[in-house]
C-alpha positions as CSV (number, residue, x, y, z in Angstrom):
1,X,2.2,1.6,12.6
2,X,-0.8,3.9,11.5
3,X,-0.1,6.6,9.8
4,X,-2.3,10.0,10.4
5,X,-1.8,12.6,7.6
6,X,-1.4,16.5,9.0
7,X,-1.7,19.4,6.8
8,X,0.2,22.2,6.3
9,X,-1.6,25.2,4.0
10,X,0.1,28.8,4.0
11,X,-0.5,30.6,7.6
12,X,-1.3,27.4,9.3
13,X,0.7,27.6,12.9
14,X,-0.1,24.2,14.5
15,X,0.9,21.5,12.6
16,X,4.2,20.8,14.3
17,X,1.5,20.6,17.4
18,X,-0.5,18.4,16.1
19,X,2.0,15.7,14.7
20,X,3.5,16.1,17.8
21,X,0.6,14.4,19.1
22,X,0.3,12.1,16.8
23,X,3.7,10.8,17.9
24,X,2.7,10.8,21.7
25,X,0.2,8.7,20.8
26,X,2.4,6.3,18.8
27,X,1.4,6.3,15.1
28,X,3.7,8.5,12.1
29,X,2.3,11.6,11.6
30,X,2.8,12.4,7.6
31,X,3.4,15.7,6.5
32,X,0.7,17.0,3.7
33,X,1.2,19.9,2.0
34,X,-1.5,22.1,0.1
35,X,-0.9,21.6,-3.1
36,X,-0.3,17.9,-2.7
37,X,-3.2,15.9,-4.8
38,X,-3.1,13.0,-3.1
39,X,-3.0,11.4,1.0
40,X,0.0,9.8,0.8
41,X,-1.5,6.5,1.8
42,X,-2.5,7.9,5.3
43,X,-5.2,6.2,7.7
44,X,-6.6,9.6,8.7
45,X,-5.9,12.9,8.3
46,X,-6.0,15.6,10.9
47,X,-6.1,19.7,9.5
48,X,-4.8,21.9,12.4
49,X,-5.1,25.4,13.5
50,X,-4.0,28.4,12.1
51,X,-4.7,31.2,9.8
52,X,-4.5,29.7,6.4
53,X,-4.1,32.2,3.3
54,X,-4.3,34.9,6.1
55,X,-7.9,34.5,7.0
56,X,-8.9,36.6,3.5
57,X,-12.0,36.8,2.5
58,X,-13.2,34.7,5.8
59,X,-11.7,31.7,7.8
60,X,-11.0,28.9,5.9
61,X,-12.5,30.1,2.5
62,X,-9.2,29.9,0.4
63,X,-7.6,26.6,1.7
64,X,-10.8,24.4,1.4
65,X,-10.4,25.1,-2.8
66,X,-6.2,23.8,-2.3
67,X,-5.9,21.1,-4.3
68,X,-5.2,18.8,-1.2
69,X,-8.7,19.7,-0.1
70,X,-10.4,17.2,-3.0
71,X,-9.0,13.9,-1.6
72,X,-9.5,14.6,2.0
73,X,-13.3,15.5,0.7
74,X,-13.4,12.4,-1.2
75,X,-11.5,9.7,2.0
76,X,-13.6,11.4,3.9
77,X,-17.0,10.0,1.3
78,X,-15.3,6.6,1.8
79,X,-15.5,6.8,5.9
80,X,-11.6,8.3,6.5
81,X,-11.1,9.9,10.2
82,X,-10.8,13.4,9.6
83,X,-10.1,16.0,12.5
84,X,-10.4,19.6,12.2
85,X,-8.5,21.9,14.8
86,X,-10.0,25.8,15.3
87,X,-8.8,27.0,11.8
88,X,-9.4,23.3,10.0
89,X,-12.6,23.5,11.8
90,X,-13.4,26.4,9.8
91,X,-11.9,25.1,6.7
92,X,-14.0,21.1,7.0
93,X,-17.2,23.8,7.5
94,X,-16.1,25.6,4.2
95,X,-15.8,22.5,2.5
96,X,-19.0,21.3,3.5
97,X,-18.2,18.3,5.9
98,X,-19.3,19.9,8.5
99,X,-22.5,22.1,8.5
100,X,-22.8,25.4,9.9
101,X,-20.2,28.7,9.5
102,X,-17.7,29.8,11.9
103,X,-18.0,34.0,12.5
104,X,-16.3,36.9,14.4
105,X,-16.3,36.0,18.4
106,X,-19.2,37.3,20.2
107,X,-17.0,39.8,22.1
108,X,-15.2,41.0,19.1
109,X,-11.6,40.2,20.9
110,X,-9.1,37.3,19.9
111,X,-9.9,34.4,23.1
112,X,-6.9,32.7,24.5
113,X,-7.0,31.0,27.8
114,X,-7.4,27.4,28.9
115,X,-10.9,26.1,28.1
116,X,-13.0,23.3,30.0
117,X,-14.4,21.3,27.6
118,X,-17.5,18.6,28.3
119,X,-17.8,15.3,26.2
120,X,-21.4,14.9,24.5
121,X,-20.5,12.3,21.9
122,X,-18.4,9.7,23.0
123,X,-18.9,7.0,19.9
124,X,-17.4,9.2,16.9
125,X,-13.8,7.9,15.3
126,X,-12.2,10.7,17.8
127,X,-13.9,10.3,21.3
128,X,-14.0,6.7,21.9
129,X,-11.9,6.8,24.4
130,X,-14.2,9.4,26.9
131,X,-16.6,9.0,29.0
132,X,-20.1,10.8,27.9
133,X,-20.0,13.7,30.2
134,X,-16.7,13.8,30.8
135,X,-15.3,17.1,31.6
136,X,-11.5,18.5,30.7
137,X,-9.4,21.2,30.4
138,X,-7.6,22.3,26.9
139,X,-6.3,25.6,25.6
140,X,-8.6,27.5,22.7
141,X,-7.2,30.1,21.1
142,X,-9.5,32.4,18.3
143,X,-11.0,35.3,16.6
144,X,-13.8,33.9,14.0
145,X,-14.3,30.6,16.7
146,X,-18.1,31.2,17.1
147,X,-19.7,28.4,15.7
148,X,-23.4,29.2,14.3
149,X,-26.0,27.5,12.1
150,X,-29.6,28.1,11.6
151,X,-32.2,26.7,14.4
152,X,-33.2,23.8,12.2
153,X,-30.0,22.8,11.4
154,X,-28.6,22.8,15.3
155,X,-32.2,21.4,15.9
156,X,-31.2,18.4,13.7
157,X,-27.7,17.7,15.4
158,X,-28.8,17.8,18.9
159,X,-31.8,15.1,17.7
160,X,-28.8,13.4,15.8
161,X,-26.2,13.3,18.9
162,X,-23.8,15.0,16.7
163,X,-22.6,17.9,19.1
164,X,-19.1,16.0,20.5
165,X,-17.9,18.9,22.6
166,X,-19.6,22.0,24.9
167,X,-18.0,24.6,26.4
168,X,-18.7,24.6,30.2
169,X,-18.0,26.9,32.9
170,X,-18.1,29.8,30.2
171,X,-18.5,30.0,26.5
172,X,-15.6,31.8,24.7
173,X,-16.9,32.9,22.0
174,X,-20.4,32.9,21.7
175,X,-21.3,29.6,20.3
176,X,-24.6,28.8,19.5
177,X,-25.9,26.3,22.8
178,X,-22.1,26.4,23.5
179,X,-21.0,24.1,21.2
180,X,-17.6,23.6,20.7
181,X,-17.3,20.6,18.4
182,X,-19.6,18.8,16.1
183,X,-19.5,15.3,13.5
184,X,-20.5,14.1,10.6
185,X,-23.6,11.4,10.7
186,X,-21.0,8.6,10.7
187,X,-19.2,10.0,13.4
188,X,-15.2,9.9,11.4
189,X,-15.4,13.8,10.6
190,X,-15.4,15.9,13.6
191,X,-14.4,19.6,14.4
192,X,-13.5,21.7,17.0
193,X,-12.4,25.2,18.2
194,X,-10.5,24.1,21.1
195,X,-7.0,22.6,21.1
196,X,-6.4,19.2,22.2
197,X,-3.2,18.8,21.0
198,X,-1.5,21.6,22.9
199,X,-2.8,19.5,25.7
200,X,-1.3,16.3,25.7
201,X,1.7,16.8,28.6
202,X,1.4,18.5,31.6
203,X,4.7,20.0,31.4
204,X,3.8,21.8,28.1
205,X,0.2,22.3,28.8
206,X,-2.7,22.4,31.1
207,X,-3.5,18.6,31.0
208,X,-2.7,15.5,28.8
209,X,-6.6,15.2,28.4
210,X,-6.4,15.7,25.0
211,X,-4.4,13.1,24.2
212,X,-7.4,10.9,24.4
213,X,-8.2,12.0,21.2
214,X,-5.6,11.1,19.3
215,X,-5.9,7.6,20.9
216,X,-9.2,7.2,19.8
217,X,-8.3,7.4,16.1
218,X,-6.0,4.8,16.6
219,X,-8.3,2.6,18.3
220,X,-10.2,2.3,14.9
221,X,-7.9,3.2,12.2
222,X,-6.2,-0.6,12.6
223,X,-9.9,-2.2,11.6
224,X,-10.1,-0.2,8.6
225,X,-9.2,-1.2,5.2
226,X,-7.9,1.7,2.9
């Protein structure tokens, strides 16, 4: 059985969601702690929303430096699936797995509501199992969830097909070109505001759409070697 790694830093709120879905999908989620200074042995590891260290100094900017932060950096060199829910989102950008900075919502006002989301990447290690251009519905849930970068740099990831997810029918937050998630070149690093895994029953959510996501990790992890 595969074995996908989520962490737990100080303020983070969604882990229990997340290896929830991990579950649904059928692998062992491991629980990761911060201070932890190694993986555990996991296939890929998935850092989940929150507000880690309380969101001081800026989202994400303490918990990249915990010391669980230098393995995941270094799996992720080797070609390790990593995910990064809203607040891991922010931290993987912190870290500098993902480019660009995630700011204050454009509307200055904490966002909660079920989001549609549409699918522009469907090759990376955590949307294999979409359609490109397929649309669905999860919850997102933020105050710094505005995703920005400079021109060249979005320039660069649209060339690149590294956007994975836009916001459609309405953008949140204020996202640059409404991007709601983006990937690494190789595609096994990816980040997003949005939050598939409080959408992976119907009775508990607004779909199971984002359970696809989990089962796209899956789908690759078994061909890796460690």
């Amino acid at each position: 059985m595969s074995r996908i790694g989520v962490i737990t830093f100080p303020g983070t709120l969604d882990d229990v969601d997340a290896a929830r879905a991990v579950r649904y999908a059928g692998a062992e989620p491991v629980a990761l702690w911060h201070a932890d200074e190694d993986l555990r042995g996991v296939d890929a590891v998935i850092v989940p929303g929150g507000f880690s260290y309380g969101d001081y100094l800026r989202a994400g900017a303490i918990a990249r430096f915990a010391p669980v932060m230098g393995p995941v950096i270094e799996a992720a060199g080797r070609g390790m699936p990593v995910l990064g829910i809203c607040n891991g989102f922010q931290i993987l950008c912190e870290a500098g797995l993902l480019p660009g900075a995630l700011v204050r919502n454009g509307g200055l006002h904490f966002v909660c509501r079920d989001q549609r989301l549409r699918v522009e990447n469907s090759t990376t290690a955590w949307t294999s199992r979409y359609e490109f251009g397929a649309e669905f519905v999860v919850p997102v849930k933020n105050m710094d969830g505005r995703w920005v970068a400079d021109k060249s740099t979005v320039d660069k990831l649209e060339w690149d097909g590294r956007v994975v997810f836009r916001y459609a029918g309405g953008n949140p937050n204020g996202s640059v070109r409404d991007i709601a998630g983006i990937c690494s070149p190789n595609g096994r690093v990816v980040g997003l505001m949005p939050h598939p895994e409080h959408a992976i029953d119907p009775l508990t959510g607004p779909s199971a759409d984002g359970l696809g996501m989990f089962y796209s990790v899956l789908d690759l992890v078994p061909t890796m070697t460690k």
